[in-house]
C-alpha positions as CSV (number, residue, x, y, z in Angstrom):
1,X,66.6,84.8,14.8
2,X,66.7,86.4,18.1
3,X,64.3,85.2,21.1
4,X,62.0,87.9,22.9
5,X,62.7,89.2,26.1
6,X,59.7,89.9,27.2
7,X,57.3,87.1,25.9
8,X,59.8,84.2,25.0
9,X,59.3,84.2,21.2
10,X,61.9,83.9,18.4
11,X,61.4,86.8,16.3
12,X,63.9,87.8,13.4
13,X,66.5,90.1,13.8
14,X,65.9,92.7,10.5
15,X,69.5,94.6,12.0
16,X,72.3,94.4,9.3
17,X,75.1,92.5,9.6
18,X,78.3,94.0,10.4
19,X,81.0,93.3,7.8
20,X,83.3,91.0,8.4
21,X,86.6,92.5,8.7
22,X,89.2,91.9,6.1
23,X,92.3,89.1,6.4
24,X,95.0,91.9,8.0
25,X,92.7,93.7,10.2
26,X,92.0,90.1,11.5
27,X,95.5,89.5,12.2
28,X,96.3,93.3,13.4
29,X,93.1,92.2,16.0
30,X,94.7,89.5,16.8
31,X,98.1,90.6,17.5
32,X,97.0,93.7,19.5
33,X,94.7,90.9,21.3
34,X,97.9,89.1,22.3
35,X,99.8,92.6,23.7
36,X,96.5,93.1,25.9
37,X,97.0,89.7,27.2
38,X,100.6,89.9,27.4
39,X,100.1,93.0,30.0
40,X,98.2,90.5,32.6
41,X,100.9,88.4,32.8
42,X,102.4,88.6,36.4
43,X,106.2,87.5,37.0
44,X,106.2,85.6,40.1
45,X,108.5,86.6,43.2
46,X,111.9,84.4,43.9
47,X,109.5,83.0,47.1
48,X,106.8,82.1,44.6
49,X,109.2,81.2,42.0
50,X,111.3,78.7,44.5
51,X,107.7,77.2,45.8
52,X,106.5,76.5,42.5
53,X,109.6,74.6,41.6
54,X,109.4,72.9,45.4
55,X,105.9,71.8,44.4
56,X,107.1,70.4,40.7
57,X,110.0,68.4,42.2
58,X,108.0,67.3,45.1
59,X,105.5,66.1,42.4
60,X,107.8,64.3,40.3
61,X,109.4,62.8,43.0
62,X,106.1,61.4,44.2
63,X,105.2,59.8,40.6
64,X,108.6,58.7,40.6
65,X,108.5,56.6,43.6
66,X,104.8,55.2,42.2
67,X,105.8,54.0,38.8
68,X,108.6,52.5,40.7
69,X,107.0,50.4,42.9
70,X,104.9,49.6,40.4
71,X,107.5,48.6,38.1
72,X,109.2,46.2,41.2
73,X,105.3,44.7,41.6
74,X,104.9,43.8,37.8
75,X,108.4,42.1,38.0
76,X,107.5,40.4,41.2
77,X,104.3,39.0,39.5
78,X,106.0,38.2,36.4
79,X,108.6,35.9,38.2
80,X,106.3,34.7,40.4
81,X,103.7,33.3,36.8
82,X,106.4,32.6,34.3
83,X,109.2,31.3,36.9
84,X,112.2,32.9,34.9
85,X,114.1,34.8,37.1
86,X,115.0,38.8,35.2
């Protein structure tokens, strides 16, 4: 069923269907679909490639330092409730 442009209505679509293609030309599709994708991929610069690993380690540095302090916090409240010193 394919809806009308022009008035809105769902009409049915009497084109044939185009056969489905078999289990190898499916793959060979798909592998010359991964080349063409393969042939956008960019290699960054050393500048970009030494900011992008800045930004990581910066980054992990950060969540680092969090789950740290949060780490000393929970230990802090669990002396503090249970009185057992760790």
């Amino acid at each position: 069923m394919v809806q009308d442009e022009s008035r809105g209505e769902v009409v049915a679509n009497d084109a044939p269907r185009e056969k489905k293609p078999n289990f190898f030309q499916r793959i060979a599709i798909f592998i010359r679909q991964v080349f063409a994708e393969l042939r956008k991929v960019v290699t960054p610069t050393r500048q970009e490639l030494l900011k992008f690993t800045g930004v990581v380690l910066g980054f992990v540095v950060v969540m680092m330092a969090i789950v740290y302090g949060l780490d000393w916090v929970f230990t802090w409240l669990a002396q503090i409730v249970f009185g057992v010193p760790l």
